[in-house]
C-alpha positions as CSV (number, residue, x, y, z in Angstrom):
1,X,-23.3,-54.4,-49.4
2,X,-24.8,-55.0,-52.5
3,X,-26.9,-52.5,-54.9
4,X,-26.1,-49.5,-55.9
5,X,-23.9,-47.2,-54.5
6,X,-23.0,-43.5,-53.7
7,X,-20.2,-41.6,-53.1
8,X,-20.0,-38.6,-50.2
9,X,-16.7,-36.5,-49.4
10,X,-15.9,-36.0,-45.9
11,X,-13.2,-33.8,-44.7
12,X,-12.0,-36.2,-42.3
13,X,-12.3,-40.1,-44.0
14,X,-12.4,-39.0,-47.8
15,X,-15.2,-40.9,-49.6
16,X,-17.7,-42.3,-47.6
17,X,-19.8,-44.9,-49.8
18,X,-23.5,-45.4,-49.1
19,X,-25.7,-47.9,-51.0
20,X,-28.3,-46.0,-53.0
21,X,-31.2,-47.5,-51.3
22,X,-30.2,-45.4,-47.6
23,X,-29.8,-42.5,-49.8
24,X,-33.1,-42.9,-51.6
25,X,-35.3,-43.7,-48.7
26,X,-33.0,-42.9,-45.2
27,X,-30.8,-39.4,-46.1
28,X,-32.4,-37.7,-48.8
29,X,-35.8,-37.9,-46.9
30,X,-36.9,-34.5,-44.4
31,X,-36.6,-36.0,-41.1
32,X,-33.2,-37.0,-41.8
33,X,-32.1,-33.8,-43.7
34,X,-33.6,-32.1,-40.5
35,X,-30.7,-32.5,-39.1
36,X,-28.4,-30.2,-41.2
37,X,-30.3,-27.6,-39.1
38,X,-29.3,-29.1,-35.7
39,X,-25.8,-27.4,-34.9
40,X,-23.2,-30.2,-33.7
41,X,-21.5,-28.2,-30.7
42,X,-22.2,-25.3,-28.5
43,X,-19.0,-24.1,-29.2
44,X,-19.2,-21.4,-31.6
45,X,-18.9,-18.7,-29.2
46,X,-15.6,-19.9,-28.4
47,X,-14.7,-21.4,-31.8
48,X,-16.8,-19.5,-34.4
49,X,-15.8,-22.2,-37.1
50,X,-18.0,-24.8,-35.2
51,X,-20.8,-24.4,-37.1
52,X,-20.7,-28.0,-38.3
53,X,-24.1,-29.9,-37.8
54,X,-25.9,-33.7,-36.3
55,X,-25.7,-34.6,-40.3
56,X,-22.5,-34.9,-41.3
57,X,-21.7,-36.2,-38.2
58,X,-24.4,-38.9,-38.7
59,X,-22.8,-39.6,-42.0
60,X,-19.3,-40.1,-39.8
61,X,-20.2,-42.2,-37.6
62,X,-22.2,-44.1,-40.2
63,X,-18.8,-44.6,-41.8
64,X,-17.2,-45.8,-38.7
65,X,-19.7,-48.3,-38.0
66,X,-19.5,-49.7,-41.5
67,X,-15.8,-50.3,-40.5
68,X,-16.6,-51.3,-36.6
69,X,-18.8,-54.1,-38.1
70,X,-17.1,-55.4,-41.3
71,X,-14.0,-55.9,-38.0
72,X,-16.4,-57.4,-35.7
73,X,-18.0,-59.9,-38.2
74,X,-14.8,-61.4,-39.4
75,X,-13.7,-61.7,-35.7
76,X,-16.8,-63.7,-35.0
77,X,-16.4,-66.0,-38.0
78,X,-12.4,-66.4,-37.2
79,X,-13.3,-67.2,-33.8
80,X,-15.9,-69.6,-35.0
81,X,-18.3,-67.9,-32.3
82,X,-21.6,-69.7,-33.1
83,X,-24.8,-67.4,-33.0
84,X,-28.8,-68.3,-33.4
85,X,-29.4,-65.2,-35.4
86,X,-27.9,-63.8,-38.8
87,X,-24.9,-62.2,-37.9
88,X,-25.0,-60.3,-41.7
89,X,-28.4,-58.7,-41.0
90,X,-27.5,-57.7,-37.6
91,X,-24.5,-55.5,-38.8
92,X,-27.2,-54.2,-40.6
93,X,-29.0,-53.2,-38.4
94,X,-26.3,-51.9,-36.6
95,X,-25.2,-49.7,-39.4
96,X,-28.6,-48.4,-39.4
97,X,-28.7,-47.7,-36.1
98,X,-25.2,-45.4,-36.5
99,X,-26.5,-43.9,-39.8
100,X,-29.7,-42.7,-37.5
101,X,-28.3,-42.5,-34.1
102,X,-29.1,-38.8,-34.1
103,X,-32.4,-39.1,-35.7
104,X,-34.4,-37.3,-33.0
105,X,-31.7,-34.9,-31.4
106,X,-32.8,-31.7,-30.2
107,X,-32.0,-28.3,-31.3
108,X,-28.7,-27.1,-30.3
109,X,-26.9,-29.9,-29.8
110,X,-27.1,-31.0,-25.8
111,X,-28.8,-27.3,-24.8
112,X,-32.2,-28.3,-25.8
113,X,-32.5,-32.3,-24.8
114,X,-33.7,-31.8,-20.9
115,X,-36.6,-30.9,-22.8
116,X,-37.8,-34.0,-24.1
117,X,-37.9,-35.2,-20.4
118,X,-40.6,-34.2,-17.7
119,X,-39.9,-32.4,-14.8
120,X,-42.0,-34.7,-12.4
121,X,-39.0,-35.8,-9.8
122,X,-38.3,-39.8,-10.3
123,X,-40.9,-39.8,-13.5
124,X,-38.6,-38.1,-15.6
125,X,-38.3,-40.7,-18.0
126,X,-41.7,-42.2,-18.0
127,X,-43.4,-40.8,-20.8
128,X,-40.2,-41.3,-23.2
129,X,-40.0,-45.1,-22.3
130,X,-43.5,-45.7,-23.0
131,X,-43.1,-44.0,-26.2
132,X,-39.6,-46.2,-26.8
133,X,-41.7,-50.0,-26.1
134,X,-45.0,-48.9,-27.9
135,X,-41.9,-48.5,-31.0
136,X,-39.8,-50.9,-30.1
137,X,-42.2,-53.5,-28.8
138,X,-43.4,-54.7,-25.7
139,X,-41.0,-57.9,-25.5
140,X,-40.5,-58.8,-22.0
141,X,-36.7,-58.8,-22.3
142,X,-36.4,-55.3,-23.5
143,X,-39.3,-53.5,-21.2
144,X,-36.8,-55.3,-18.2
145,X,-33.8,-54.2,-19.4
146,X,-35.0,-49.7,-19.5
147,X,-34.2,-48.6,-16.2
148,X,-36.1,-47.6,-13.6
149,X,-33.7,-45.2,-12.2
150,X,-33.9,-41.8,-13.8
151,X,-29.7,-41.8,-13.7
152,X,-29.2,-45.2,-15.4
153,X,-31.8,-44.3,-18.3
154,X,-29.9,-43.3,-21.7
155,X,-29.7,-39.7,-22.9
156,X,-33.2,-37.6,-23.8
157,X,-32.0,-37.4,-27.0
158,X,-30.8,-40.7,-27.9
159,X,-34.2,-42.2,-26.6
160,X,-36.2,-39.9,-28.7
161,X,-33.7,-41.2,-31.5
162,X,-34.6,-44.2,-31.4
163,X,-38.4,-43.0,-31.3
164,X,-38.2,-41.1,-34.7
165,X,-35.8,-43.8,-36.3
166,X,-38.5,-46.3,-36.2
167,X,-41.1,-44.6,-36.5
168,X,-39.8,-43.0,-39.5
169,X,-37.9,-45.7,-40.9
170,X,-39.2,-48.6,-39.3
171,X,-39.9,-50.5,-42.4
172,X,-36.1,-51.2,-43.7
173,X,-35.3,-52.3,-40.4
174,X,-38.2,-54.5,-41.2
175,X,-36.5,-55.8,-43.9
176,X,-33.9,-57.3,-41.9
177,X,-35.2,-58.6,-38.6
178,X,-39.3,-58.8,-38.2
179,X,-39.2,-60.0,-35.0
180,X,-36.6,-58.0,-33.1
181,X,-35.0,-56.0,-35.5
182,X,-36.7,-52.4,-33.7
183,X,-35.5,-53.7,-30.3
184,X,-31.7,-54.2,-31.5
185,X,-32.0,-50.7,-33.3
186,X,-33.4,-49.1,-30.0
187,X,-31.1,-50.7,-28.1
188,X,-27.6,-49.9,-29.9
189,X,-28.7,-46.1,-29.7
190,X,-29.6,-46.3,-25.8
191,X,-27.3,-48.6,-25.2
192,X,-29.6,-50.9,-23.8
193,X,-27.7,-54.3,-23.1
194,X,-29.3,-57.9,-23.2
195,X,-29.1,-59.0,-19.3
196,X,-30.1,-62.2,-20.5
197,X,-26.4,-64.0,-20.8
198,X,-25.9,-66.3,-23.2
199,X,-24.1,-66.0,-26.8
200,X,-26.3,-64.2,-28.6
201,X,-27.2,-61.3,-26.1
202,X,-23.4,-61.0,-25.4
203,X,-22.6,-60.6,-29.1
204,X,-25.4,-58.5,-29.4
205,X,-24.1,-56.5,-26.6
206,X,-21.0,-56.6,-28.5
207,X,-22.7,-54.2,-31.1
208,X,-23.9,-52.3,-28.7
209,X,-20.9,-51.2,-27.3
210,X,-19.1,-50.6,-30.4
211,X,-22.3,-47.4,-30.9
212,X,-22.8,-46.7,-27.4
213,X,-20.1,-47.1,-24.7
214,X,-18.7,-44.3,-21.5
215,X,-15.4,-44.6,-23.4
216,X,-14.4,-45.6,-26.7
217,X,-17.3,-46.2,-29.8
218,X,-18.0,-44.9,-33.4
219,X,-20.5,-42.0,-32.0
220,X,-17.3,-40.5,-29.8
221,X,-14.8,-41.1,-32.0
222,X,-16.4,-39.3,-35.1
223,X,-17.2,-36.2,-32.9
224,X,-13.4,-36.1,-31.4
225,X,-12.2,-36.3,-34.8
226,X,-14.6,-34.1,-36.2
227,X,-14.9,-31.3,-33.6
228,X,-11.5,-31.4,-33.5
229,X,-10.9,-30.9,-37.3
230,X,-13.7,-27.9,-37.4
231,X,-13.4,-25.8,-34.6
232,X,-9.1,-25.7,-34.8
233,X,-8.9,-27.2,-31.3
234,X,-5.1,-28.9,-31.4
235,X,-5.8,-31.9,-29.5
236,X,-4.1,-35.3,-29.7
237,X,-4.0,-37.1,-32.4
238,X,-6.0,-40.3,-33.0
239,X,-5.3,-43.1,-35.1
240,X,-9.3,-44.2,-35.7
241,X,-8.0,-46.9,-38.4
242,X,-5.6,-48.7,-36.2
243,X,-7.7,-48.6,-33.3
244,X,-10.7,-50.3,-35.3
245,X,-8.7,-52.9,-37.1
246,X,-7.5,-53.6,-33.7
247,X,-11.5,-54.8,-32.2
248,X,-12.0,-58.4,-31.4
249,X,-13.9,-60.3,-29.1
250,X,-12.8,-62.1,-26.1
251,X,-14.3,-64.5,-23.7
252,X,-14.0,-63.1,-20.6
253,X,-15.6,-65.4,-17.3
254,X,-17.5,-67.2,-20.0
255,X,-18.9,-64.6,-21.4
256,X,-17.9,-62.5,-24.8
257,X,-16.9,-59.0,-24.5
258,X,-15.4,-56.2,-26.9
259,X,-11.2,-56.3,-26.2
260,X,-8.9,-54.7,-28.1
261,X,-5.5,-56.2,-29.5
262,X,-2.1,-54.5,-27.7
263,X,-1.4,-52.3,-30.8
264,X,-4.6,-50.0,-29.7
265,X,-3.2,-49.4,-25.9
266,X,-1.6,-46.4,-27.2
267,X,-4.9,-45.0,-29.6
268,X,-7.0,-46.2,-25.9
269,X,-5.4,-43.4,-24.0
270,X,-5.4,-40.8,-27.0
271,X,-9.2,-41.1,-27.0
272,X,-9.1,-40.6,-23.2
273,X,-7.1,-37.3,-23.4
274,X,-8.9,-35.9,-26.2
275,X,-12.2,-36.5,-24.2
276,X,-10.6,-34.9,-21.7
277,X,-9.2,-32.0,-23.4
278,X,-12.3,-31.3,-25.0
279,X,-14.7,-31.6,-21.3
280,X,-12.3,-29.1,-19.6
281,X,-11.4,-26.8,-22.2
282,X,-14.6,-26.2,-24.1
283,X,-17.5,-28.1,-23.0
284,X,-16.6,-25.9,-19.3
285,X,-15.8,-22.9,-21.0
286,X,-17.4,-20.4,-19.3
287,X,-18.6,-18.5,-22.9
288,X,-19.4,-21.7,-24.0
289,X,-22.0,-22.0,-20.6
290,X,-23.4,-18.7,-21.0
291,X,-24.4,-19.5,-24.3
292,X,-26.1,-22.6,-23.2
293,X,-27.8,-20.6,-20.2
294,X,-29.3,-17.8,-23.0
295,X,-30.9,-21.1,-25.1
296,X,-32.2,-22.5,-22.2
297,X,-34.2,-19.7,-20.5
298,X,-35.1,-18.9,-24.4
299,X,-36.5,-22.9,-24.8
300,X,-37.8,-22.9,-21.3
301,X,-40.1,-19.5,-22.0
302,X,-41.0,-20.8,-25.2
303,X,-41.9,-24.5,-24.1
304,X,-44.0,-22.4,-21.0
305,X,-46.0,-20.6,-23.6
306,X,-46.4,-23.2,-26.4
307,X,-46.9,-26.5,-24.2
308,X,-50.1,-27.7,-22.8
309,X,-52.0,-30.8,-21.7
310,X,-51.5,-32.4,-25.0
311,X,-48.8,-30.9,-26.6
312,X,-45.0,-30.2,-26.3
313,X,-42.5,-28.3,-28.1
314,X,-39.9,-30.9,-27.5
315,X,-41.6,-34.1,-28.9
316,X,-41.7,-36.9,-31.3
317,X,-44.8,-34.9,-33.1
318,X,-42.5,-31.6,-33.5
319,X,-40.3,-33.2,-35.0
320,X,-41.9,-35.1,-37.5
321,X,-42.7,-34.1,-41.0
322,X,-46.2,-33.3,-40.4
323,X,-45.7,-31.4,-37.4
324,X,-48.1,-30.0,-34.6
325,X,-49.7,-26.3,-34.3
326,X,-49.7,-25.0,-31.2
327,X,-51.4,-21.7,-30.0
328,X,-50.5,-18.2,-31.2
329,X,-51.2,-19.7,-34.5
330,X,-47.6,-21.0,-34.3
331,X,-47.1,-24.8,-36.1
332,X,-43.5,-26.4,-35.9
333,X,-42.3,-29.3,-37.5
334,X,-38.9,-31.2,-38.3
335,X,-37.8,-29.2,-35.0
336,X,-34.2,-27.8,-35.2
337,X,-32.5,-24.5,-34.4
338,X,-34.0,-22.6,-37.1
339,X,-37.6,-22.8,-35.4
340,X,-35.8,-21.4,-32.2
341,X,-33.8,-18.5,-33.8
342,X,-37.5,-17.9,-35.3
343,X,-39.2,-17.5,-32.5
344,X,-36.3,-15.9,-30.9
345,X,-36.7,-13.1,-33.0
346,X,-40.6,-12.8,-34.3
347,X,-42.3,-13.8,-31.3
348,X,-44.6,-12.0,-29.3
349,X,-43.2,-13.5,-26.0
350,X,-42.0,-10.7,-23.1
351,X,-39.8,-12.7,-21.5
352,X,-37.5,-13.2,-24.2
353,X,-36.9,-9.4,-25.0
354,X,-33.2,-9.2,-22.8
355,X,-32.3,-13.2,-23.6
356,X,-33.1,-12.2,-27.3
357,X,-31.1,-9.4,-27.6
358,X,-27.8,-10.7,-25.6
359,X,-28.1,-13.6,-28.0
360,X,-28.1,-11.7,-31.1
361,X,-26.3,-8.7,-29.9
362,X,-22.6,-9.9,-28.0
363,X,-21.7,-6.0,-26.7
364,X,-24.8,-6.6,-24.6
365,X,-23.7,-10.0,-22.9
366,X,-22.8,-10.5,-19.4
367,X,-18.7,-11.2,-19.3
368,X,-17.6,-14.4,-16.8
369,X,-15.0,-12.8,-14.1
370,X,-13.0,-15.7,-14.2
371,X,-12.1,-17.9,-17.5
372,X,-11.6,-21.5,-16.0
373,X,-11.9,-24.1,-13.0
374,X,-7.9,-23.5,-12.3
375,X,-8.1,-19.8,-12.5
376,X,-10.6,-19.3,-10.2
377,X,-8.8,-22.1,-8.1
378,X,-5.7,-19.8,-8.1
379,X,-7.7,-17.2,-7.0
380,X,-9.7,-18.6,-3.9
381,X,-7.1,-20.9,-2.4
382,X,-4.7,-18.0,-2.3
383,X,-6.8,-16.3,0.1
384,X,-7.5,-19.5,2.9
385,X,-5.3,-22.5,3.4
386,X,-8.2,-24.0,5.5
387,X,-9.9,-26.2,2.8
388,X,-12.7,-26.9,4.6
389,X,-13.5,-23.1,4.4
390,X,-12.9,-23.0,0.8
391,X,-15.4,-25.8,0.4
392,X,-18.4,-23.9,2.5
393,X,-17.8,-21.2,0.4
394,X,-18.5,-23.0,-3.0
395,X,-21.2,-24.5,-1.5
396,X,-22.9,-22.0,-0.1
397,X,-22.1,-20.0,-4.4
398,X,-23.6,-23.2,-5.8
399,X,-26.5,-23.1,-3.6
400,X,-27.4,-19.4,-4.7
401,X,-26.4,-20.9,-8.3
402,X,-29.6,-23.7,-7.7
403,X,-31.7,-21.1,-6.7
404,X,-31.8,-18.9,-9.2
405,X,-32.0,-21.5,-11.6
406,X,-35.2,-22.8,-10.3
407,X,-36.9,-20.2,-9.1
408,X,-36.4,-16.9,-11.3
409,X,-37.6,-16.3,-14.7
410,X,-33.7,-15.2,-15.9
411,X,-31.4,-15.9,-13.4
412,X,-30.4,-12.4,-13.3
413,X,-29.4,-11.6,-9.5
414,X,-30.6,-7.4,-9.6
415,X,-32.1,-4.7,-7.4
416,X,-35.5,-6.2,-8.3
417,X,-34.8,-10.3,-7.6
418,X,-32.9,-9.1,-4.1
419,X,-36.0,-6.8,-2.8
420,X,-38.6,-10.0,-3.3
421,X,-36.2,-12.4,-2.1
422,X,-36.2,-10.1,1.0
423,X,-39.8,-10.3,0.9
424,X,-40.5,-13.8,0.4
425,X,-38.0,-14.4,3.7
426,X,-40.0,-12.0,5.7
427,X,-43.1,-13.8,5.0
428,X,-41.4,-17.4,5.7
429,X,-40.2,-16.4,8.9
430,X,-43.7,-14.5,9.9
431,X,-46.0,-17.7,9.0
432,X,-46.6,-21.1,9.9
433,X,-45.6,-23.8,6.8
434,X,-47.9,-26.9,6.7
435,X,-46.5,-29.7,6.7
436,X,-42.8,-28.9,7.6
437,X,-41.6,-28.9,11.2
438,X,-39.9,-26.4,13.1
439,X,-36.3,-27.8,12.5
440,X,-36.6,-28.3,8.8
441,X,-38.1,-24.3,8.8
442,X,-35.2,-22.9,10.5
443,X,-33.1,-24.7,8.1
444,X,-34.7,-23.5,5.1
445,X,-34.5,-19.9,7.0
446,X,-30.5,-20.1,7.1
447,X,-30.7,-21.2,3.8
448,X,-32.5,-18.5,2.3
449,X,-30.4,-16.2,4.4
450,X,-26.9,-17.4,2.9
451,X,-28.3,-16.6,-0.5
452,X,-29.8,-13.3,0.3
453,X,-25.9,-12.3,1.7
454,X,-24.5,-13.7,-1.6
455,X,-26.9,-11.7,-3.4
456,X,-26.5,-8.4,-1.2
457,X,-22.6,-9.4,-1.4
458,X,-22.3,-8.8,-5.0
459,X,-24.8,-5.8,-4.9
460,X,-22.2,-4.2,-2.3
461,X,-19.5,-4.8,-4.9
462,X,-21.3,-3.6,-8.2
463,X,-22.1,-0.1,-5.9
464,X,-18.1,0.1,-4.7
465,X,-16.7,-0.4,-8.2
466,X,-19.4,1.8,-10.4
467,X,-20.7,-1.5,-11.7
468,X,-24.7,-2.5,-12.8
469,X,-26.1,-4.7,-10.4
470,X,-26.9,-7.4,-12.8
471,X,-25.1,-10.7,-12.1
472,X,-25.8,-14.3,-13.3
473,X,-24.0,-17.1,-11.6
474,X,-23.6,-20.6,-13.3
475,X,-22.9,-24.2,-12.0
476,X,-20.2,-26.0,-13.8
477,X,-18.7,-29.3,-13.6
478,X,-15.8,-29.7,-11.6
479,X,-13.3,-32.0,-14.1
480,X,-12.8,-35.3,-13.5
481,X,-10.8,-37.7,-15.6
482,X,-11.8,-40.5,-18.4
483,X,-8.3,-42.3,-16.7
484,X,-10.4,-42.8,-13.6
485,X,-13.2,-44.1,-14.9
486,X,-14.2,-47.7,-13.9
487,X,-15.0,-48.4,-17.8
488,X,-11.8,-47.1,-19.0
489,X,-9.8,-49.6,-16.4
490,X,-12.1,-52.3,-17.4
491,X,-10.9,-52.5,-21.1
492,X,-10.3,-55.8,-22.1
493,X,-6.2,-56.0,-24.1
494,X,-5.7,-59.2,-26.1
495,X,-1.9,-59.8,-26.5
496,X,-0.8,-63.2,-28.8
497,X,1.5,-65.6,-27.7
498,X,2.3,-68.8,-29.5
499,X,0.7,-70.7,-27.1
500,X,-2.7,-68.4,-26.4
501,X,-4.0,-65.4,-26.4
502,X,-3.4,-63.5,-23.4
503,X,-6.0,-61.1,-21.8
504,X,-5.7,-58.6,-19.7
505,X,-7.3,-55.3,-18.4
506,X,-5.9,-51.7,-19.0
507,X,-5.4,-50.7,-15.5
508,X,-3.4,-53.5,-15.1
509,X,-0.7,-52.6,-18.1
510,X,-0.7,-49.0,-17.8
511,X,0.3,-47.9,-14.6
512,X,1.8,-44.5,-15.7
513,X,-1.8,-43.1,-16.1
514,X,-3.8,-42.2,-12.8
515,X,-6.6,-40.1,-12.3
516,X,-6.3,-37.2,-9.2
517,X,-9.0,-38.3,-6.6
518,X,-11.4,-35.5,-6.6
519,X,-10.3,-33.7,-3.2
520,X,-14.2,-33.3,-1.9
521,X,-17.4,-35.2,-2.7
522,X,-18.7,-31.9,-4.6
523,X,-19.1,-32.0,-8.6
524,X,-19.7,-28.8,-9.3
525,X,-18.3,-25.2,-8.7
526,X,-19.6,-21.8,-10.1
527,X,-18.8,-18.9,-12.8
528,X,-19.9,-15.4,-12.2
529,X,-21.0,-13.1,-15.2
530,X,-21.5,-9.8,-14.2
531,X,-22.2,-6.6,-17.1
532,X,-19.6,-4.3,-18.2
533,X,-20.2,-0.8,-17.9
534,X,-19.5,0.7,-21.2
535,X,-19.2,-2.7,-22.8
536,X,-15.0,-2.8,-22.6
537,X,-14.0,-2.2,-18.7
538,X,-12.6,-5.6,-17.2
539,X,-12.9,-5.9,-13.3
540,X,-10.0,-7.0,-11.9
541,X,-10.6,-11.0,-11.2
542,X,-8.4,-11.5,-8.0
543,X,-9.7,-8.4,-6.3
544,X,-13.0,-9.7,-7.3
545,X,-12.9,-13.3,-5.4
546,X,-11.0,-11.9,-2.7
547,X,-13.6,-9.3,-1.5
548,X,-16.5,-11.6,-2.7
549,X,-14.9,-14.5,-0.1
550,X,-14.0,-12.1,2.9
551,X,-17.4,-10.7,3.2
552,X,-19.3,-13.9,3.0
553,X,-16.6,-15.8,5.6
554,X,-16.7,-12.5,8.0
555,X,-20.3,-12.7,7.3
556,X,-20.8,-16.1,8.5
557,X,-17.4,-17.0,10.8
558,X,-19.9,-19.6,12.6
559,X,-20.7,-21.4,8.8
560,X,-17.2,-20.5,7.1
C-alpha cells in the first residue's frame, strides 16, 4: 500500500504494518478505540487471563486479511481470471472490511448481541436490515440477497458492524468504490454472497468467504490463535502462514470458488479441532454460562428500564460518539462493557441488587452440580439403559430450562417462583382461555405440571440435604462436530499434476475423520446451579442426578 506507514506489535504475528492514513482517520478515532472496552471472550471466569479485547483482535484479523488478499490477488492475475471491476481497490475494501469487522459489536463479546435484535417472533431482523440498506444502499441486488428467514440472517452483531462502519467511516470506502463500495463492505462482514453468478459476483464471493465463512476465514483464525495464546488453553497448533499461502481459486461447475492447495489438508483439520476444542471445553463450560446468564438478566433489566418507543440501549445511536440520553438522567455513548459494569454498580435499578452482587462477589454465586456434557452423561445413563427415557427426561429439564427463561425476572427456581407457579396453574385449569381449544389447554396443563414436579423435585432435595432452595437451570448446547459439517466436507483441494490441476473435495480425501451422528434430534441439554450453604460444601453430583431422575421417572411412569 502506498503512504506512510506504522508499525504495531502483536503477541501472536510480530509487527503488524498499517498505512498512516487508517491510523489517522480509522484506529485512533473513538468509535474504533471503543472497542478496547469490548472484552474478546466470556471466558475469564474460567481463564482469568482472557481479558483480551474486540481491538486487538480487529488489528489481527486486519493482519490476516492483508495476507488473505495480497494471496488471492496474485492467484487471480496468475490465473488470468478477467474481472469488470478493480481488483486492487476491492482488496481494499476488503481489508477495510476486516480492519472494522467488529465495528459495532456489543458489550461482552456474544452475551450482549441478542440485544440489537427485536423480540417480535419472525421480525427479528427487520429493523437491523432496514438500517443495513438505508447504509448500504438500496441496490436491488443486495436488498435480494438479506434473508428473509430470521436463521439465515448474519449475526446481530456483525450487521450492526457493518451499520457503524459506514456510517462512521463511510467516506474512505468512498474513496475506493462510489457506486458499490458500502455494499461490498456490508457484505464481507455479513457474509452476504452475490446470487447473481457470473465472474465478478463469484470473485466477489471469493472475498467474502476469506472474512466470513462456517469454517475456515481470517475472523476465526485470528480468535483461535489469539484466544488460544491468551487464556493458556493448549489446543492444536495452527500453521496460519501455510494455510494462507496455500488459498487459490478454482473453477468449480463453471463457477470460481475459494480451494485450497494439498499442503493445507493437514492446517484444514487443525482449524476444525481447535474450533472444536474451544465449543466444548469453554464456550459450554458451565462457569463460563453462568456468567453469561448474570450479564444477560443484568442487560435485559437494564434495556427494560432505559428503552422506549424511540430509543434502545443496544443501538447504532448508543454506540456512536454522540450518544443518546435516556431517562433517569442516564446518557450512553460508544457503548462497551464499561457502561454496563456502571450501571451494574450505581444504578438505582431493584432488580439488579442479587445479579449485581453474584457478579462482583464469586463466594455468593450459584455452583453448577455437574462440570460438562460427558459428566453429566456418565451420570444419567448409568441409572437407565432405556434411551428413550433418558431423552424424556432432558426434555422435560430443558422445558423447565425455557420457562424460566421467559417468564421470570431471574431465573431463580425458589419457595417464592414455586408458590405462583402453583397459583398461575390453579387459575389455568379453573378458567376458560380464549382462543385455545380444549386439547391444546390440557396440553399446556401437563406442561405446566411437569415443570411444577421439576421445580417441587429439587425443592424436595434442597429440604433432604440442608440445602437453600435456590436453583437456576441453564440450556446448553449439546456438541456437535466442525468434521460433520456440510461446509467443512465441501472444501474445494487443488492437487498439481503435470498435466492439470486436480480438484477434489475434503470428504472425499479424508476418510479417517467422521463426525458421531448426534444420537437424537435434541441440541440442547441442561446444567443445574444450585447455592452452597456456607459457601464451600460440594453436593455429591451422582447422588444428585440419580435422586433428581428417579423421582421425576416414578413421578411420571406414563411420560418417562
Amino acid at each position: 500500500m502506498s503512504g506512510e506507514l506504522k508499525r504495531l506489535k502483536d503477541p501472536l504475528y510480530g509487527y503488524i504494518t498499517i498505512p498512516e492514513e487508517y491510523v489517522n482517520n480509522i484506529i485512533d478515532t473513538a468509535p474504533f478505540q471503543r472497542l478496547r472496552r469490548v472484552t474478546q471472550t466470556s471466558y475469564a471466569p474460567l481463564y482469568p487471563s482472557s481479558v483480551h479485547n474486540r481491538f486487538v483482535h480487529s488489528l489481527g484479523v486486519y493482519h490476516l486479511g492483508c495476507l488473505a488478499s495480497e494471496r488471492i490477488k496474485a492467484e487471480i492475475t496468475k490465473l488470468e481470471i478477467k474481472t469488470r471491476f478493480c481488483i486492487e481497490k476491492y482488496c481494499k475494501l476488503f481489508v477495510l472490511a476486516c480492519l472494522l469487522h467488529d465495528a459495532g459489536h456489543s458489550p461482552f463479546s456474544h452475551v450482549g448481541e441478542k440485544f440489537f435484535i427485536d423480540d417480535e417472533p419472525g421480525r427479528e431482523y427487520e429493523r437491523l436490515h432496514k438500517l443495513l440498506i438505508n447504509e448500504a444502499g438500496s441496490r436491488k441486488s443486495f436488498v435480494k440477497d438479506i434473508p428473509k428467514d430470521s436463521s439465515r440472517s448474519a449475526a446481530p452483531h456483525e450487521i450492526m458492524s457493518a451499520i457503524i462502519g459506514i456510517k462512521e467511516y463511510g467516506v474512505m470506502l468512498d474513496k475506493l468504490d462510489e457506486s458499490e463500495g458500502r455494499e461490498f463492505f456490508a457484505r464481507c462482514i455479513t457474509g452476504y454472497t452475490y446470487s447473481n453468478r457470473d465472474t465478478d459476483s463469484d470473485i466477489k464471493n471469493c472475498f467474502i468467504s476469506l472474512l466470513n465463512s462456517k469454517v475456515i476465514d481470517v475472523d476465526k483464525l485470528d480468535y483461535l490463535l489469539r484466544d488460544a495464546y491468551i487464556t493458556g488453553f493448549d489446543t492444536i497448533s495452527i500453521d496460519y502462514n501455510r494455510l494462507i499461502g496455500s488459498i487459490t481459486i478454482a473453477a468449480e461447475k463453471e463457477h470460481y470458488r475459494i480451494a485450497y492447495y494439498k499442503s493445507a489438508v493437514s492446517v484444514i483439520e487443525n482449524v476444525v479441532y481447535a474450533h472444536d476444542a474451544e465449543r466444548k471445553w469453554i464456550q459450554n463450560h458451565p462457569v463460563v454460562l453462568y456468567e453469561a446468564y448474570i450479564l444477560r438478566r443484568v442487560i435485559d433489566a437494564l434495556s427494560g428500564h432505559l428503552d422506549s418507543d424511540d430509543k434502545k440501549l443496544f443501538s447504532s445511536e448508543a454506540l456512536s460518539r454522540k450518544g443518546q440520553r435516556f431517562n433517569h438522567g442516564i446518557k450512553i455513548s460508544l457503548l462497551c462493557d464499561d457502561d454496563i459494569i456502571f450501571l451494574m454498580k450505581n444504578g438505582d435499578f431493584r432488580e439488579l441488587g442479587a445479579l449485581s452482587e453474584e457478579f462482583f462477589d464469586r463466594k455468593t454465586r450459584r455452583h453448577p452440580i455437574w462440570k460438562s456434557e460427558s459428566e453429566y452423561k456418565a451420570y444419567i445413563l448409568d441409572l437407565d439403559s432405556d434411551i428413550s427415557l433418558v431423552e424424556d427426561f432432558e426434555a422435560i429439564m430443558t422445558e423447565t430450562a425455557k420457562y424460566l427463561s421467559k417468564a421470570t425476572t431471574d431465573g431463580v427456581i425458589d419457595d417464592a417462583l414455586i408458590a405462583k407457579f402453583e397459583s398461575e396453574l390453579k387459575e389455568i385449569e379453573s378458567i376458560d382461555i380464549p382462543d385455545i381449544d380444549e386439547e391444546s389447554k390440557e396440553i399446556q396443563i401437563k406442561n405446566k405440571k411437569l415443570i411444577l414436579e421439576v421445580m417441587k423435585s429439587l425443592k424436595a432435595y434442597s429440604s433432604d440435604n440442608g440445602i437453600e432452595c435456590s436453583f437456576v437451570i441453564l440450556e446448553a448446547r449439546q456438541f456437535t462436530s466442525g468434521f460433520g459439517k456440510p461446509d467443512f466436507a465441501n472444501i474445494n483441494i487443488v492437487f498439481r499434476t503435470s498435466a492439470e490441476d486436480k480438484l477434489a473435495t475434503v470428504d472425499k480425501i479424508v476418510s479417517s475423520i467422521q463426525a458421531k451422528a448426534k444420537e437424537n434430534d435434541r441440541d440442547t441439554f441442561f446444567y443445574i446451579f444450585y447455592k452452597r450453604k456456607n459457601g464451600s460444601e460440594k453436593l455429591d453430583s451422582k447422588d444428585f442426578c440419580e435422586k433428581l431422575y428417579m423421582k421425576i421417572k416414578n413421578l411420571h411412569k406414563d411420560r418417562i
